[in-house]
C-alpha positions as CSV (number, residue, x, y, z in Angstrom):
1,X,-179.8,48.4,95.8
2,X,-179.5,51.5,98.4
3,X,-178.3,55.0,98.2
4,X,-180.0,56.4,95.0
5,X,-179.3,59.6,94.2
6,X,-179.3,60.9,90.6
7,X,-178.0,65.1,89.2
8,X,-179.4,67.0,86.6
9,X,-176.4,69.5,84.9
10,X,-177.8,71.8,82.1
11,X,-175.0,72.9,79.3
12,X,-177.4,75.0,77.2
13,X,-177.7,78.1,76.5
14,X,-175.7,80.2,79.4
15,X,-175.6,76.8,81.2
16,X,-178.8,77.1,82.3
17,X,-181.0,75.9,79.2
18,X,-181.5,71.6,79.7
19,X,-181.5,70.9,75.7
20,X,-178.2,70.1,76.2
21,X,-176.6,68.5,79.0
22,X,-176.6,65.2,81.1
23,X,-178.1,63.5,84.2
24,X,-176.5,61.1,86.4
25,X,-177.9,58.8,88.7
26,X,-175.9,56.5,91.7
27,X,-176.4,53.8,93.6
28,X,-174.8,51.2,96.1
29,X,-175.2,47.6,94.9
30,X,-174.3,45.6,97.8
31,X,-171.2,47.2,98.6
32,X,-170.4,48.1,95.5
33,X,-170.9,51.8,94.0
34,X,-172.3,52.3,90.8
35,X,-172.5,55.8,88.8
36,X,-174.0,56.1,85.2
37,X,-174.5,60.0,83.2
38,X,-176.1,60.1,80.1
39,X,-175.4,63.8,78.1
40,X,-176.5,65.4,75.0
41,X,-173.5,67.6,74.3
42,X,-173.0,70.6,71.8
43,X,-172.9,69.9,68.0
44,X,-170.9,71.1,65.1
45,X,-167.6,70.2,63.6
46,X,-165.6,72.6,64.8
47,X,-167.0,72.6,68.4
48,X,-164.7,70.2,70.0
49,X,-163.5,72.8,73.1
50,X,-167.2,73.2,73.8
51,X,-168.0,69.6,74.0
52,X,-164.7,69.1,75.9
53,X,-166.2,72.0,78.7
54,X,-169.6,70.4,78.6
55,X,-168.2,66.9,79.5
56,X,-166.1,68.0,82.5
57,X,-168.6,70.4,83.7
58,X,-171.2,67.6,83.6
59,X,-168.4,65.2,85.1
60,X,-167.7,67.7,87.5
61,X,-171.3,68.9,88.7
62,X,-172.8,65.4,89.0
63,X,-169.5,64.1,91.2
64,X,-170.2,67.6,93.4
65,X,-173.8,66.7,93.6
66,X,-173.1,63.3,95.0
67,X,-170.3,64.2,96.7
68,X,-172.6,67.1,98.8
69,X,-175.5,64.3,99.5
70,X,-173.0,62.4,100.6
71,X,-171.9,65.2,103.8
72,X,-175.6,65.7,104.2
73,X,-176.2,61.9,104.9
74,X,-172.7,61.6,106.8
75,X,-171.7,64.9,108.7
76,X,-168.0,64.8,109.5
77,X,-166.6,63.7,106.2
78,X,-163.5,66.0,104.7
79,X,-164.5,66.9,101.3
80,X,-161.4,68.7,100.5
81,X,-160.4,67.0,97.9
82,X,-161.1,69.2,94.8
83,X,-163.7,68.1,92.6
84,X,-162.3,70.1,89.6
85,X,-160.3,67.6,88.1
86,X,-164.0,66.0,86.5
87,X,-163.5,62.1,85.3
88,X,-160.8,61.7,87.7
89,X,-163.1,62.3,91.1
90,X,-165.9,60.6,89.3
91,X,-163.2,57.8,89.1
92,X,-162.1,57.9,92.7
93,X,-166.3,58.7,93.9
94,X,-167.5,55.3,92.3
95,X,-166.5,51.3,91.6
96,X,-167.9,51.2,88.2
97,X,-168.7,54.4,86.1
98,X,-170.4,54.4,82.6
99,X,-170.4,57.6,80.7
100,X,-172.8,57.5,77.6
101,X,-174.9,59.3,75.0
102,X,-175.0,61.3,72.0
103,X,-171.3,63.0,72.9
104,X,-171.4,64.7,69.3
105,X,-167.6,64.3,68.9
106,X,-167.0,64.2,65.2
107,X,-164.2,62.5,62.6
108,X,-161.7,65.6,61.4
109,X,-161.6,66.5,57.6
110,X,-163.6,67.5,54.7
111,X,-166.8,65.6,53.8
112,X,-164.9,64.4,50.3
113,X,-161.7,62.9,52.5
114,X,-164.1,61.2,54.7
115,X,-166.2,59.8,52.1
116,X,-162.9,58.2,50.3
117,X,-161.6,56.6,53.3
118,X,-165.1,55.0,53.3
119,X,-164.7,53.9,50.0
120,X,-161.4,52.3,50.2
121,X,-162.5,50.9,54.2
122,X,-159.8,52.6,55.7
123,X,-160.8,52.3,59.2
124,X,-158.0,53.0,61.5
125,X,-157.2,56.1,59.3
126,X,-161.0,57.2,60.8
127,X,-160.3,56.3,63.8
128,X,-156.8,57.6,64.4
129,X,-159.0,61.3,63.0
130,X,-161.4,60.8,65.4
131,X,-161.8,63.3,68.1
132,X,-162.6,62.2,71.0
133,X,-160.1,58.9,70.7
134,X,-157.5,61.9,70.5
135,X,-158.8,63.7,74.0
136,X,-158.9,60.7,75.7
137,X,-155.0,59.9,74.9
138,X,-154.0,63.8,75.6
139,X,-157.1,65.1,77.8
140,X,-157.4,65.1,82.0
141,X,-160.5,65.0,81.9
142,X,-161.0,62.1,80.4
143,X,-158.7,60.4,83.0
144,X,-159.7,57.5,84.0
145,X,-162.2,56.3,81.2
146,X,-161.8,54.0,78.5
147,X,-163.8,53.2,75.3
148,X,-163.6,49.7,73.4
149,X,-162.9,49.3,69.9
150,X,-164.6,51.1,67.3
151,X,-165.2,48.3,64.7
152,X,-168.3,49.6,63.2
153,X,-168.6,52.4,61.0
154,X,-169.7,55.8,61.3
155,X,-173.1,56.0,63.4
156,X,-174.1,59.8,61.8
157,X,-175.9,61.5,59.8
158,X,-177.9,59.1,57.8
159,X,-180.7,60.1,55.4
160,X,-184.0,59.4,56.5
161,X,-184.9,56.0,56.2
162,X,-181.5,54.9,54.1
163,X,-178.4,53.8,54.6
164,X,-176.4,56.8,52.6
165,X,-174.8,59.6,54.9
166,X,-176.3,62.9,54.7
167,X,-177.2,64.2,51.3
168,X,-178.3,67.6,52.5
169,X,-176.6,71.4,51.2
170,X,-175.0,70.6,54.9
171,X,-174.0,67.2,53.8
172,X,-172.4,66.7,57.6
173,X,-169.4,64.5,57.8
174,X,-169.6,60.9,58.9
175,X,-168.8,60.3,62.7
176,X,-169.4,58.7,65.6
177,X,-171.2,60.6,68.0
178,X,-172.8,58.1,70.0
179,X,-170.5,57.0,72.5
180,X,-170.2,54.6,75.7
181,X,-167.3,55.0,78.0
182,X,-166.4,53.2,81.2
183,X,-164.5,53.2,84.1
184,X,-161.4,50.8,83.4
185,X,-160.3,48.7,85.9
186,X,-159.9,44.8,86.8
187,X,-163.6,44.3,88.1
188,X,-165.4,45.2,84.6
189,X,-165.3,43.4,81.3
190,X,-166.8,44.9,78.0
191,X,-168.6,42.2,76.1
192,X,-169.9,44.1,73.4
193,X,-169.8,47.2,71.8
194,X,-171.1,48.0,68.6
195,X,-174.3,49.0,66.2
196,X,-177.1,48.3,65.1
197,X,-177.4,49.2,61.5
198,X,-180.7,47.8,60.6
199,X,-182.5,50.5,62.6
200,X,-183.0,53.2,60.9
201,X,-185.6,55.3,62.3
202,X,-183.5,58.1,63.4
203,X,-180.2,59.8,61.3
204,X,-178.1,58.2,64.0
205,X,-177.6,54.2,64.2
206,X,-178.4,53.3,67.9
207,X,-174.7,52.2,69.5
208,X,-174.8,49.8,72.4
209,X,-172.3,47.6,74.9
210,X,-172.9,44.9,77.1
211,X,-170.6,44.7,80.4
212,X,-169.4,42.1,83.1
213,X,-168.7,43.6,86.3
214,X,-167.4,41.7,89.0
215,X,-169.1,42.1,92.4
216,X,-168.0,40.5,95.7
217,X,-170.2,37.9,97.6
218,X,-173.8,38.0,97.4
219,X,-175.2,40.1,100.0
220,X,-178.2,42.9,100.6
221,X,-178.9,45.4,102.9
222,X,-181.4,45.5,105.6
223,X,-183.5,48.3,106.3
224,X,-181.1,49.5,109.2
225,X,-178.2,49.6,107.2
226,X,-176.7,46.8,108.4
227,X,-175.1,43.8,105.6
228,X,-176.6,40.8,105.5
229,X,-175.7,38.0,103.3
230,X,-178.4,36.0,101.2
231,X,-179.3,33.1,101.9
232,X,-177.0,29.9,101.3
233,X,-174.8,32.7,99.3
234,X,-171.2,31.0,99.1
235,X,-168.0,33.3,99.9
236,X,-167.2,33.9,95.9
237,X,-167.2,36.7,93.8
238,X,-170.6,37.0,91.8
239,X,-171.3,38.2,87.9
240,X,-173.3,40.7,87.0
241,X,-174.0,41.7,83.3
242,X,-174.9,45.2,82.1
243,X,-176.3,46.0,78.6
């Protein structure tokens, strides 16, 4: 592993405050780049063009940051290209990209619709209502990211300790706010991706996913910079899982 570098973008208040926002941290792994941002973006049901800004701006800012230490290290490289288009230079920037955390997109309707379609396990209705599976069909700057399946239900807002959505005088509409997206492409597979609804020691279920990435022929890096493959390391593409 070589060329670490990780960003810090804050989305709070004024977009300076760090309660809400995301970090990003890269690395080479052999040859292969790697780029991973965890975010805590805005909450509320109606705040879906806030949430939209915070995740481009975060996009955008950590593929900036990276793109700048990359001119520092290597003086000479054209960075014309503009950076403003977020997911879609993060996409170009990096091999594999994984784009994770409590996103706060939220399932449209009333809590009494929402609570029916649970009833009757209307699923793909959910889904279809969902929105951040709509901006990622209609939205630029999701380009380039993909999210598997949602077979599990709705990861928020549980009462304390239970298994029964939120019984508060907010009584917040079921949704899946815990996300994990990924840079499609041919040399990643997604394994898993679901919940855990046993653990319930927060008001959100904990959502995970497992990957398969495919890297080329074992190799490292030497302390000059120079590749050098491991030892007896045959000419074939390697495995390596994620979770």
């Amino acid at each position: 592993i070589s060329n670490i570098k990780s960003a810090a973008i804050p989305t709070g208040f004024g977009d300076l405050l760090g309660n809400k926002g995301g970090i990003g941290v890269s690395f080479l792994l052999g040859k292969k780049s790697f780029c991973f941002i965890n975010a805590h973006l805005a909450a509320h049901q109606y705040a879906i063009e806030r949430r939209t800004y915070e995740f481009q701006r975060i996009s955008s800012g950590v593929a900036e940051s990276f793109i700048r230490k990359k001119e520092n290290n290597s003086p000479g490289i054209d960075s014309s290209e503009s950076t403003s288009n977020s997911t879609f230079c993060l996409a170009n920037e990096f091999d594999f990209v994984f784009w994770y955390g409590d996103l706060n997109f939220r399932v449209n309707g009333t809590r009494e619709v929402v609570d029916g379609l649970l009833a009757q396990n209307m699923h793909e209705v959910l889904v279809n209502n969902d929105q951040l599976t709509f901006l990622m069909k209609f939205n630029s700057c999701f380009r380039g990211l993909a999210e598997g399946p949602i077979n599990f239900r709705p990861t928020y807002k549980f009462d304390y300790e239970s298994d029964i959505y939120d019984t508060s005088k907010k009584k917040r509409i079921p949704s899946w706010t815990d996300r994990i997206l990924f840079k499609n492409g041919e040399l990643v597979d997604l394994i898993t991706y679901s919940s855990r609804d046993e653990i319930r020691t927060s008001d959100h279920r904990p959502v995970y996913a497992s990957f398969r990435v495919k890297l080329p022929s074992a190799c490292c890096i030497s302390q000059n910079g120079t590749v050098q493959p491991f030892l007896n390391a045959k000419p074939i593409s390697q495995i390596c899982s994620i979770s």
